[in-house]
C-alpha positions as CSV (number, residue, x, y, z in Angstrom):
1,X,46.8,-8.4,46.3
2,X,44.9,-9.7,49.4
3,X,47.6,-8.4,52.9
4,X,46.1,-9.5,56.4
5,X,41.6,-9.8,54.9
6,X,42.2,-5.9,53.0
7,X,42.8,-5.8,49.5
8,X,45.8,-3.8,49.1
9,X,46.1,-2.1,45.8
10,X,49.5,0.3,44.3
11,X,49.0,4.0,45.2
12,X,48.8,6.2,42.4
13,X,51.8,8.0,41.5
14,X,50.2,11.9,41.9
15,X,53.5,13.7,40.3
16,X,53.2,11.3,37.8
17,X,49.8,11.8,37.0
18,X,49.8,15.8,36.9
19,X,52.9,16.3,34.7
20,X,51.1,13.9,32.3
21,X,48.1,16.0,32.9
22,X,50.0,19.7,32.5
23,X,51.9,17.8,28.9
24,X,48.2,17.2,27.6
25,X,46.9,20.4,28.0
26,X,50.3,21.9,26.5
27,X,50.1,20.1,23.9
28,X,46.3,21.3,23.2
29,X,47.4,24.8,23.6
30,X,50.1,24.4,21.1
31,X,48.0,22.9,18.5
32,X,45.6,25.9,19.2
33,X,42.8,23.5,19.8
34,X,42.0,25.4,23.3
35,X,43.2,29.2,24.6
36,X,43.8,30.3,28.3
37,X,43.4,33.9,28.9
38,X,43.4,34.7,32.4
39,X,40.5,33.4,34.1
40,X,38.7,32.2,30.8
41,X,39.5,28.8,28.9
42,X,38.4,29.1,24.9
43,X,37.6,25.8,23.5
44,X,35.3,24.2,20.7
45,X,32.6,22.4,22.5
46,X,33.1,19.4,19.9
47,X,36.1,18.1,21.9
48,X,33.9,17.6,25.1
49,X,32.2,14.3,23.8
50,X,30.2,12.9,27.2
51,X,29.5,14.5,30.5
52,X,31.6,12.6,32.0
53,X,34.8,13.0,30.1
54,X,33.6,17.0,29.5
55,X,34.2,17.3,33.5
56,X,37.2,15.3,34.2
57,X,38.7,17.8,31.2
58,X,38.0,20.4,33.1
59,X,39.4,19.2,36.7
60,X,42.7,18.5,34.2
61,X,42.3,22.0,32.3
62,X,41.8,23.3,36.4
63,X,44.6,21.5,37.6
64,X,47.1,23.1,34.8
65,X,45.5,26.6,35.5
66,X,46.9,26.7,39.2
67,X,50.0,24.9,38.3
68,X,51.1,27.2,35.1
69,X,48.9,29.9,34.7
70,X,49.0,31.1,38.8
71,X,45.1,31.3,39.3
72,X,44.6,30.8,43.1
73,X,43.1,27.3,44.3
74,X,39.6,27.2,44.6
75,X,39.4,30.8,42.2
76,X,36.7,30.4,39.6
77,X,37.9,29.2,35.8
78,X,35.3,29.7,32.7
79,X,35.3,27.7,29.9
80,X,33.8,29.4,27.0
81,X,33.4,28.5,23.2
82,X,36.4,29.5,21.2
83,X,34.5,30.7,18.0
84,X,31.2,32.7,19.6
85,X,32.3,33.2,23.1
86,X,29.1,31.5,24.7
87,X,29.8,29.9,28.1
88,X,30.1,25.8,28.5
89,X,31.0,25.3,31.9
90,X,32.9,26.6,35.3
91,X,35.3,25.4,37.4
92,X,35.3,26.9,41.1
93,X,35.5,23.6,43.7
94,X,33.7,21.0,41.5
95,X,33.0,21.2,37.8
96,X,29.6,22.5,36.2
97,X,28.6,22.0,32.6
98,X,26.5,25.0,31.5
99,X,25.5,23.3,28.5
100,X,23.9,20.0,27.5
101,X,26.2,17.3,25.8
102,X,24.6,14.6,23.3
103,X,27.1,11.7,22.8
């Protein structure tokens, strides 16, 4: 929609957007696909499938982290594999892969 020469477009609803976030990632820890222990998300690297998506999962795993687990904003989350415990990424103020991912 075009308002007074500025292209006006529908704000997105942000409580909307993280409880469909926090259902997600309950839903993952349910089926067991991904564990939270403290500071330390286990995973199997096989569900990250592009850089892209593999950090926008993690701003979402993040996001539930300081909404149900109680880590502090801006406190440092690890994502390690599930089955051998070698690090993938970390999450402090921006995601950072620590592996390489081959679509």
């Amino acid at each position: 929609m075009i308002y007074g020469n500025r292209k006006v477009t529908k704000a997105v609803d942000k409580a909307q957007q993280t409880a469909q976030i926090v259902a997600q990632v309950k839903q993952l820890l349910e089926k067991k696909i991904i564990k939270i222990e403290g500071n330390v998300v286990y995973l199997y690297p096989q569900i990250l499938k592009t850089k892209e998506s593999a950090l926008n999962w993690m701003k979402c795993v993040y996001t539930y982290c300081v909404l149900k687990k109680h880590i502090r904003d801006k406190e440092t989350l690890l994502f390690e594999n599930i089955e051998n415990k070698e690090p993938i990424g970390k999450m402090a103020l921006s995601p950072k892969l620590l592996i390489e991912i081959n679509p």
